[in-house]
C-alpha positions in Angstrom: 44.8 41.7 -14.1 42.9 42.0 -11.1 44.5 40.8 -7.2 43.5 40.3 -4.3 43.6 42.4 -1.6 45.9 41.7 1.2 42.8 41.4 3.5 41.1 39.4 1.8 43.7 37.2 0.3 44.4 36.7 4.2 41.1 35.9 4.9 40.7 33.1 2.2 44.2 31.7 3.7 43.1 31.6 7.1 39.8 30.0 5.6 41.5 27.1 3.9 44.8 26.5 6.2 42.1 26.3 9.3 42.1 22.8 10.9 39.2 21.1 10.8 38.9 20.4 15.0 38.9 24.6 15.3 35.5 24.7 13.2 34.5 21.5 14.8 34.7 23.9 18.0 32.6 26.8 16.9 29.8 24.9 14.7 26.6 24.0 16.4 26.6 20.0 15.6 30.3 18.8 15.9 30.9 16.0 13.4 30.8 13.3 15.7 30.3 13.2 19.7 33.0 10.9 21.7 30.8 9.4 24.7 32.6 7.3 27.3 30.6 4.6 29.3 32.3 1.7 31.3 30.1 -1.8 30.0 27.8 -1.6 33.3 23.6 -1.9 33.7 22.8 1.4 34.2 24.6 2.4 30.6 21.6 0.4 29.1 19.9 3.6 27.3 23.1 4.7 25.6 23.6 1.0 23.7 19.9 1.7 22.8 20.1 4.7 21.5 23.1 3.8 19.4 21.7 0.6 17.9 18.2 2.1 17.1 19.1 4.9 15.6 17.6 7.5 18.1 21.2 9.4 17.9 21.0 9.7 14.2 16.9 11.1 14.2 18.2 14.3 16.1 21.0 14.6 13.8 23.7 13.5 15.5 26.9 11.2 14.9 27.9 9.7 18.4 30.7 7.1 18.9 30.2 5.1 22.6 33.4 4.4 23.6 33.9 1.8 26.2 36.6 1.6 28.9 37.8 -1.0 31.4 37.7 0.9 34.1 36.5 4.5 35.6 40.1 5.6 35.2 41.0 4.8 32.1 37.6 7.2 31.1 38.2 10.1 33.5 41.9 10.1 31.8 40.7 10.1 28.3 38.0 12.9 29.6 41.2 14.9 30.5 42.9 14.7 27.4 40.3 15.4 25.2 39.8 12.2 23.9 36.1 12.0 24.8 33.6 14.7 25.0 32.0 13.3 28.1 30.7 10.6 29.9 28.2 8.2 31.9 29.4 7.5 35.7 28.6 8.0 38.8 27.6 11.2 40.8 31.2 11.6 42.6 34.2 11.5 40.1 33.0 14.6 37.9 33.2 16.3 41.2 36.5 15.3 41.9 37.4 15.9 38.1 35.8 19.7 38.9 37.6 20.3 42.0 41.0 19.5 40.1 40.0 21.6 37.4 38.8 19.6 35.0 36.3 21.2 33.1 33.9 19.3 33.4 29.6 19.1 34.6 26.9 17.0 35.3 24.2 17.3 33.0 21.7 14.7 33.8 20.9 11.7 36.1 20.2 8.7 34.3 19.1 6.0 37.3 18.8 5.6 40.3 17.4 2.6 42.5 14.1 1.6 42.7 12.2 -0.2 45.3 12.1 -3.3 42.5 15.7 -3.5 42.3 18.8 -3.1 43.5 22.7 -2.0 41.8 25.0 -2.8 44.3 24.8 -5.2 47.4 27.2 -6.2 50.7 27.3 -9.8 50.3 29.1 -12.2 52.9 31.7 -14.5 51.8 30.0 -18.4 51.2 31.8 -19.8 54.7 31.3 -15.9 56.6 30.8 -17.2 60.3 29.9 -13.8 61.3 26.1 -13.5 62.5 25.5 -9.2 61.9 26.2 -6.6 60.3 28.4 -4.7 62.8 30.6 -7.7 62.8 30.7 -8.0 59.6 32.0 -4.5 59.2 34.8 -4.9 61.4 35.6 -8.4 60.1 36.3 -6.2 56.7 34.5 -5.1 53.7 36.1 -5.3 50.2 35.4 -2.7 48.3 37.4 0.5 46.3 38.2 2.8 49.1 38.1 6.5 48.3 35.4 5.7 45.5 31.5 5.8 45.2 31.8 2.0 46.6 33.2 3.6 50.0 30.3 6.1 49.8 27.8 3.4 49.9 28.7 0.9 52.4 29.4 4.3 54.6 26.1 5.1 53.9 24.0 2.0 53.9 25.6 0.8 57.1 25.0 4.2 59.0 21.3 3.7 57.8 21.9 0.3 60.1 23.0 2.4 62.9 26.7 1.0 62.2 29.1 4.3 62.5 32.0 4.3 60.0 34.9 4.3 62.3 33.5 0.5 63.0 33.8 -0.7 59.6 37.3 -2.1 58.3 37.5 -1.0 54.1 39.2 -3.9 52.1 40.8 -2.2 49.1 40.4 -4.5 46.1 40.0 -2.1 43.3 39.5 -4.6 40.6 35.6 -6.2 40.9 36.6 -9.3 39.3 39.1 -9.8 41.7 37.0 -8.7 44.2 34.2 -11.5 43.4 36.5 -14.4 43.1 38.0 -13.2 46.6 34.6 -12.7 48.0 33.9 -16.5 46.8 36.8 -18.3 48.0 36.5 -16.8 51.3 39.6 -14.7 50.9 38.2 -11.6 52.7 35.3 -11.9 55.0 32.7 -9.8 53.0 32.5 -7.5 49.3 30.7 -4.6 48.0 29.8 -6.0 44.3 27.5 -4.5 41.7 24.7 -6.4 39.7 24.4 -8.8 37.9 28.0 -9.7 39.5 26.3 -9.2 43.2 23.3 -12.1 41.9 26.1 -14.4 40.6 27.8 -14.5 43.9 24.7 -15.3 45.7 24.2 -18.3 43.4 27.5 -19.3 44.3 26.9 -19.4 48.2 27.2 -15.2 48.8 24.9 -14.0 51.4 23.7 -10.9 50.4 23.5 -8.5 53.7 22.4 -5.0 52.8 21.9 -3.6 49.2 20.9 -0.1 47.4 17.3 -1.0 46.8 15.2 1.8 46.8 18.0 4.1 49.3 18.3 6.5 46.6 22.0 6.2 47.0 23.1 5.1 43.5 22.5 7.8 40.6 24.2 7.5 37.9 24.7 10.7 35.7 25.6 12.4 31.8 28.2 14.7 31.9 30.2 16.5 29.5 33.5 18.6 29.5 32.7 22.6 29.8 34.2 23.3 26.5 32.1 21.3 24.5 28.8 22.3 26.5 30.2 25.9 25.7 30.6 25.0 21.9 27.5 22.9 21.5 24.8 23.4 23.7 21.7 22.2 21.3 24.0 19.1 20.7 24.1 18.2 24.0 20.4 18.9 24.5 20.0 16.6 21.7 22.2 14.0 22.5 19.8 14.1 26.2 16.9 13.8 24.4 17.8 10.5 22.2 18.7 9.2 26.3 15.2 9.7 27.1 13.7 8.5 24.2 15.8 5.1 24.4 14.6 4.9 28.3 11.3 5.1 27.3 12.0 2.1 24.6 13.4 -0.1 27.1 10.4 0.7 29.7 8.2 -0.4 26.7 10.1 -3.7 25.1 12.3 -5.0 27.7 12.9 -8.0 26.1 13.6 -6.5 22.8 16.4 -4.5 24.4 17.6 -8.0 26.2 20.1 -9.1 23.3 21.5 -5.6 23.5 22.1 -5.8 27.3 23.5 -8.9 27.6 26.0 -8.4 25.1 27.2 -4.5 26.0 26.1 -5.0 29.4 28.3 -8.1 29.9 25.8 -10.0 31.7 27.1 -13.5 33.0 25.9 -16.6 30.5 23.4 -18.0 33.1 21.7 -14.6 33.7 20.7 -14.1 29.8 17.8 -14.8 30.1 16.0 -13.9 33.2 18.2 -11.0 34.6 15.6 -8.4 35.3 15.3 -5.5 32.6 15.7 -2.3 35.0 13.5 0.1 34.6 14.6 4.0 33.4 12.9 7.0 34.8 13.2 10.3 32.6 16.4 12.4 32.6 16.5 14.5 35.7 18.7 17.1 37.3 20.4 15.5 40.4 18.6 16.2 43.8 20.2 18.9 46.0 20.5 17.3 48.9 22.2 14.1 47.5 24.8 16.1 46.0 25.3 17.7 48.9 26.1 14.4 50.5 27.9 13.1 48.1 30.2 16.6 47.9 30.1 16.7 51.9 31.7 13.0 52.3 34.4 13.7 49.9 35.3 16.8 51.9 35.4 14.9 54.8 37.6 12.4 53.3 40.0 15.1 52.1 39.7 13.8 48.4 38.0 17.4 47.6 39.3 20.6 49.5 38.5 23.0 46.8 34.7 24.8 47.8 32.0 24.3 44.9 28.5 24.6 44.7 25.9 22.9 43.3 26.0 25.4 40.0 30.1 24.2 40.0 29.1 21.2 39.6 25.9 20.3 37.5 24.7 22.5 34.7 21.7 23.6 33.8 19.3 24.1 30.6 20.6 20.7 28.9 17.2 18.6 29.5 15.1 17.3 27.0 
C-alpha cells in the first residue's frame, strides 16, 4: 500500500481545511464585491450598472449595499463588511489619516454649470436681506463634515470670512429640512432634490454649488482589496463609466431607476432633471489639496499625507 508523504499529505490538508475568504483574498476576481453607497443623486451610475447588467459583462458579482447614513458606511468600511465605497472627497481622508486602509480611486461628479447638488436656502419667513447676515443669523448644516467645507467655501467666494458665519449642527438632513421649513433656524445647507423641495415650499435658495467645482464625489476602496484585486477594481471602474455614458444617452430610461434608489420626492418624478456624468477621473490636485488643507485647519486630520496617501493610481478604465 502506497501513503502519502507527510508533505504532501500536509499540503492536501492545508488545501481542503483552507477557508474560503483566504482564497477569496489571493484570487484575481473575488466572488462577489460589497460596494457601499448612501441612496443620493450622484450614486445614479452604480444603480445602473447593477440593473443593466454592465457589472456582470466584465465578470463581476457586485452587491450595492445601501446605508442610512455616511457613518453607518465608513463603520462597515472598517470592519470589513464592505469592500469600498461612493462618498464624498473628505471622509476617506479622514478614514486614511486614522489608519484606515483605505484610497480614492476615481471621481464620479462633480457640478456642472447646468446644475447644482447642494444649495444655502433661507428659511420661508428669513427676514434677513444678505448673505453676511444670513451667516451670522446661523446656517444649519453638519459641522465638521463636507457640508461645513462648502458653505466655508461658497461664502468665502462671496467675500464672507468664516469666523462670520454661525454653523448650526443638525446632522440629520431630514431634520434639517423640516427645521429649515418651519423657520426653526434661520437658514440650511440641503442637497438636491431635497434643496428644490424646500424652495417649493417657500425656501429661498441663496448660494448653491453650480458649476464651483466644490462637490466631487469619488470610488474608493479599502487597500487590501485594491492589493488583492487590482483588475477587479479596474473592472468594476469600467462598468461606472459605461453606466455614465448610458444615462448621458437615455435619461429618461434611467428615470424609474433614479427615482426609486435615488429617493426622489413624489412630485419631482417626473421632471427632476437627469444629471449629467462626465467620465471617471482622478481627483484634481489642487482640490484635494483644499479639501486636505481645511481639515488640517480644523484639527480633524493632524497626521501629514500626500496626494499618493490618499488617491491611488492605475485603477481607471
Amino acid at each position: 500500500m502506497n501513503f502519502l508523504k507527510p508533505p504532501i499529505l500536509i499540503l492536501l490538508l492545508a488545501i481542503f481545511l483552507t477557508p474560503v475568504g483566504i482564497f477569496a483574498s489571493i484570487s484575481e476576481k473575488p466572488p462577489s464585491i460589497p460596494f457601499g453607497t448612501i441612496p443620493v443623486l450622484q450614486a445614479l451610475p452604480l444603480f445602473v450598472a447593477s440593473e443593466k447588467g454592465f457589472f456582470k459583462e466584465q465578470g463581476l458579482n457586485v452587491e450595492i449595499v445601501l446605508f442610512n447614513s455616511a457613518m453607518e458606511k465608513d463603520i462597515a468600511l472598517t470592519s470589513g463588511r464592505i469592500a469600498g465605497y461612493f462618498g464624498d472627497l473628505m471622509t476617506p481622508m479622514v478614514l486614511q489619516a486614522n489608519n484606515t486602509g483605505i484610497r480614492i480611486t476615481a471621481t464620479n461628479f462633480n457640478t456642472t454649470r447646468e446644475q447644482r447638488m447642494f444649495a444655502v436656502l433661507a428659511a420661508p419667513q428669513s427676514t434677513n436681506k444678505g448673505l453676511e447676515e444670513m451667516a451670522k443669523a446661523g446656517i444649519a448644516t453638519s459641522t465638521n463634515t463636507i457640508s461645513e467645507y462648502l458653505i466655508t467655501r461658497l461664502l468665502q467666494q462671496g467675500k464672507i470670512s468664516k469666523d462670520k458665519i454661525n454653523f448650526i449642527d443638525v446632522k440629520n438632513i431630514p431634520i434639517r429640512l423640516q427645521m429649515l421649513l418651519s423657520n426653526q433656524v434661520p437658514a440650511a445647507l440641503l442637497p438636491e432634490p431635497l434643496a428644490s423641495l424646500a424652495e417649493t415650499k417657500g425656501a429661498k435658495s441663496l448660494l448653491d454649488d453650480k458649476g464651483r467645482g466644490l462637490s466631487a464625489t469619488v470610488l474608493a476602496f479599502s487597500e487590501k482589496f485594491l492589493k488583492s484585486h487590482p483588475q477587479a477594481v479596474k473592472s468594476f471602474q469600467t462598468a461606472v463609466d459605461k453606466a455614465s455614458d448610458y444615462i448621458n444617452k437615455n435619461p429618461q430610461e434611467v428615470r424609474a431607476i433614479m427615482n426609486r434608489e435615488c429617493k426622489i420626492p413624489e412630485p419631482f418624478r417626473d421632471v427632476f432633471p437627469i444629471p449629467k456624468f462626465p467620465r471617471l477621473a482622478a481627483p484634481s490636485q489642487k482640490q484635494v489639496a483644499d479639501v486636505y488643507n481645511w481639515l488640517q485647519e480644523k484639527k480633524i486630520i493632524t497626521k501629514n499625507l500626500t496626494y499618493k496617501d490618499m488617491v491611488a493610481d492605475g485603477y481607471l478604465p
